[in-house]
C-alpha positions in Angstrom: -70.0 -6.6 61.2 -67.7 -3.5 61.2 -69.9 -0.6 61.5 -67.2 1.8 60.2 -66.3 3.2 56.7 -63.2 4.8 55.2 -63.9 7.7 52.8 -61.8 9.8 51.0 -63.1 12.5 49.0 -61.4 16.3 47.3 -63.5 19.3 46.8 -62.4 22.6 44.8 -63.5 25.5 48.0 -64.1 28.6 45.9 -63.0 31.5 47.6 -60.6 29.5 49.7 -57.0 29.7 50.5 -56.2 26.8 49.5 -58.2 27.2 45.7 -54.9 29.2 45.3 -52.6 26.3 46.0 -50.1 25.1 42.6 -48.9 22.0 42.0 -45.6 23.1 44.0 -47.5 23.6 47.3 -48.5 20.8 49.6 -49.4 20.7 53.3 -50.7 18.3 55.8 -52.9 19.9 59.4 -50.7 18.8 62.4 -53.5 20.1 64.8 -56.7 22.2 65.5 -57.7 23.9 68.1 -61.4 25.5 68.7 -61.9 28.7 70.7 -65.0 29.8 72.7 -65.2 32.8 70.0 -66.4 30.7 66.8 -62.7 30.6 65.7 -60.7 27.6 64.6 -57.1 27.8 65.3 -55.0 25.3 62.9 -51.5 24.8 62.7 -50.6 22.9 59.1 -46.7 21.9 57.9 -46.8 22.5 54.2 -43.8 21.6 51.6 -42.9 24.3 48.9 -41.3 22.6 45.9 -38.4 24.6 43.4 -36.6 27.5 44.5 -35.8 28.5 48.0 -36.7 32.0 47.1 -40.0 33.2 47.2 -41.7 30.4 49.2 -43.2 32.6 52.0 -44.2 34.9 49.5 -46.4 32.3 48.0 -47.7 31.3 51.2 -49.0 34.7 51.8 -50.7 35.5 48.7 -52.6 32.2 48.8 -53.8 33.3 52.7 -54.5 37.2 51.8 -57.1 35.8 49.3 -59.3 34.4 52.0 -61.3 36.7 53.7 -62.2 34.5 56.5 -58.8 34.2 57.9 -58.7 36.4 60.7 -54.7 36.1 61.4 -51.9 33.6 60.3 -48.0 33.4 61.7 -45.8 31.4 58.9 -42.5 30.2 60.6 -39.8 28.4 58.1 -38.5 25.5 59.0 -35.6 25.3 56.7 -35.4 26.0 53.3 -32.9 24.3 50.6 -32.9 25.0 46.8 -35.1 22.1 46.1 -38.0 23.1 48.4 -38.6 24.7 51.8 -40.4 23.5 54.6 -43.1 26.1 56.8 -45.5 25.3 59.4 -48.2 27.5 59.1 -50.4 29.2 61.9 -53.8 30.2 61.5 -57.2 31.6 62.7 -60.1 31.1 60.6 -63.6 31.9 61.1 -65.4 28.3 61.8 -68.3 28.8 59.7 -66.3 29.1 56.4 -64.3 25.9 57.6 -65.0 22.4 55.7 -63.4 20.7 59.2 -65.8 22.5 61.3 -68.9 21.5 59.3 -67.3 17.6 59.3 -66.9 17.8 63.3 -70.1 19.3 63.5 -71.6 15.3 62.1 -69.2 13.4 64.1 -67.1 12.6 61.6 -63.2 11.5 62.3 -60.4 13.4 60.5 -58.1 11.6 59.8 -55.9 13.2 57.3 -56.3 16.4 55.4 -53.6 17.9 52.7 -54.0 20.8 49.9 -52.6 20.4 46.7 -52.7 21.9 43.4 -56.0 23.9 44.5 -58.0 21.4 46.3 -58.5 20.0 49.6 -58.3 16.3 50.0 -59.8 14.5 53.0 -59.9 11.0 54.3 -62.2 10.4 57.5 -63.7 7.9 59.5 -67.6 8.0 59.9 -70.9 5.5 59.5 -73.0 4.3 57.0 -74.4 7.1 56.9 -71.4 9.4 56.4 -71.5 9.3 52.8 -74.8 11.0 52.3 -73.8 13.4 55.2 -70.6 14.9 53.1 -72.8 15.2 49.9 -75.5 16.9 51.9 -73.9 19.1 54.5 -70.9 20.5 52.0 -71.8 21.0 48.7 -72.8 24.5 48.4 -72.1 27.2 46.1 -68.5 27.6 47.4 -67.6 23.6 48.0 -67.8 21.3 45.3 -67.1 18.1 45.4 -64.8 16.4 42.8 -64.8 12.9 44.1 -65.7 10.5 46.8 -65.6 7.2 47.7 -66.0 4.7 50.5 -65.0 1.6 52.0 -65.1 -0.8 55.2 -62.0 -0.4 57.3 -59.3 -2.9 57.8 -56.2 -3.0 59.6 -54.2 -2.6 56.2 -56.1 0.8 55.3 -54.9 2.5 58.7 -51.6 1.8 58.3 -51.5 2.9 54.6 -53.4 6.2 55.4 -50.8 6.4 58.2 -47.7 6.1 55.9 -49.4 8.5 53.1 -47.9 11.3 54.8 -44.5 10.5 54.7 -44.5 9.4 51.3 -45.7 12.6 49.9 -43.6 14.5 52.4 -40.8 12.9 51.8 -40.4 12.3 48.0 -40.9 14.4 45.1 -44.0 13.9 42.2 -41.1 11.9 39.8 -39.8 9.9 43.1 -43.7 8.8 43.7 -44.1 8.0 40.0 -41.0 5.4 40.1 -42.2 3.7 43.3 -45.8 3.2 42.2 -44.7 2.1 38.8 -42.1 -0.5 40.6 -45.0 -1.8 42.9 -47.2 -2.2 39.6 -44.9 -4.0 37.7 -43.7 -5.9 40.2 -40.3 -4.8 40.9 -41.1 -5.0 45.0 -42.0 -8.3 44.7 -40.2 -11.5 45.7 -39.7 -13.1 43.5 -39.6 -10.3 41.2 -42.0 -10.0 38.3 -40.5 -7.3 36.4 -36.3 -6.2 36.4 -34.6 -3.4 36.9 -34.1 -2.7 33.0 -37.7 -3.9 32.1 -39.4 -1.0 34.7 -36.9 1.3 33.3 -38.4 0.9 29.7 -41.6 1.4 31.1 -40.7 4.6 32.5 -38.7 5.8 30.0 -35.5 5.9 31.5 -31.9 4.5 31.6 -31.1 1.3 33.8 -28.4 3.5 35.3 -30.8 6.6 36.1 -33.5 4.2 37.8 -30.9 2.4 39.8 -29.8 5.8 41.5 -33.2 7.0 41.8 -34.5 4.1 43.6 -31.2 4.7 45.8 -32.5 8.3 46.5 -35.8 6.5 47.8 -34.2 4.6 49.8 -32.0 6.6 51.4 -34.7 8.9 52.4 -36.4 6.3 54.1 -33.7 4.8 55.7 -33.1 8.5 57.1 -36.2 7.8 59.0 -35.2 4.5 61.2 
């Protein structure tokens, strides 16, 4: 029997950097690195949604409100008038860290964004994992908002794989329309649902669902 479990779980971290994230702001860790002085050295590639202007700005103010980040470096990628693209460099204090305190069980990371004020994590662990995030997180800074737990299968890694690029890659609306044409049935073949059936659903013209779904695809095709 497979030994392993999947969880995925968000907490609000009072007093965090990342409790100052807005609905615009999303990021993704690309690596950690631990030093011998108690400091964790991350490196995260964070999206900014809306205007070009004022991006870095926003970056900064949600970083100068956590006093356990000893120094940060952001560095923009490119910036368009949609959204701009940062990866951010930091050195945190490893104590105040929710990663440190998950490596510290022997749990796997396998994916960790912020979003719209919390901190989402999906991780790899045993049985016992599960009582270990309830036990060793919550505190009076970390609460957790939800969590659950499954066996993994060949299909969850490659979903939890993909996750990234989807969010990356497409805006909230975008997501919306492709979720709502896998529900309906839309992706399937044959297809359950047509073109101008999802488009009722969604409240939208035949016309403007045809070119959004074009959008989608082009951005993955980008990709091959």
């Amino acid at each position: 029997m497979n030994q392993y479990i999947y969880a995925k779980f968000s907490i609000k971290h009072h007093g965090c950097w990342s409790a100052f994230s807005t609905y615009s702001y999303f990021d993704t860790l690309i690596n950690i690195d631990y030093s011998t002085f108690d400091v964790l050295k991350a490196h995260r590639l964070a999206i900014i949604r809306g205007s070009k202007d004022g991006g870095k700005a926003q970056v900064k103010s949600m970083l100068n409100n956590d006093k356990s980040i000893i120094d940060y470096e952001i560095s923009e990628i490119f910036a368009k008038n949609r959204y701009s693209i940062y990866i951010i460099s930091m050195l945190q204090a490893i104590e105040s860290t929710v990663i440190s305190k998950l490596k510290m069980q022997d749990i796997i990371l396998l994916n960790t964004n912020i979003y719209d004020g919390k901190e989402l994590y999906e991780i790899i662990g045993t049985k016992t994992s599960k009582t270990v995030i309830t036990n060793k997180l919550s505190d009076n800074r970390i609460q957790i908002l939800d969590l659950v737990y499954e066996y993994v299968d060949e299909e969850k890694i490659i979903k939890i794989l993909s996750r990234n690029i989807v969010n990356m890659l497409l805006t909230e609306k975008e997501q919306l329309i492709l979720r709502k044409a896998k529900e309906l049935g839309y992706l399937d073949i044959p297809r359950r649902k047509n073109l101008e059936e999802v488009a009722k659903e969604l409240g939208t013209s035949k016309m403007n669902l045809s070119l959004s779904l074009r959008k989608i695809l082009k951005k993955f095709s980008s990709l091959a």
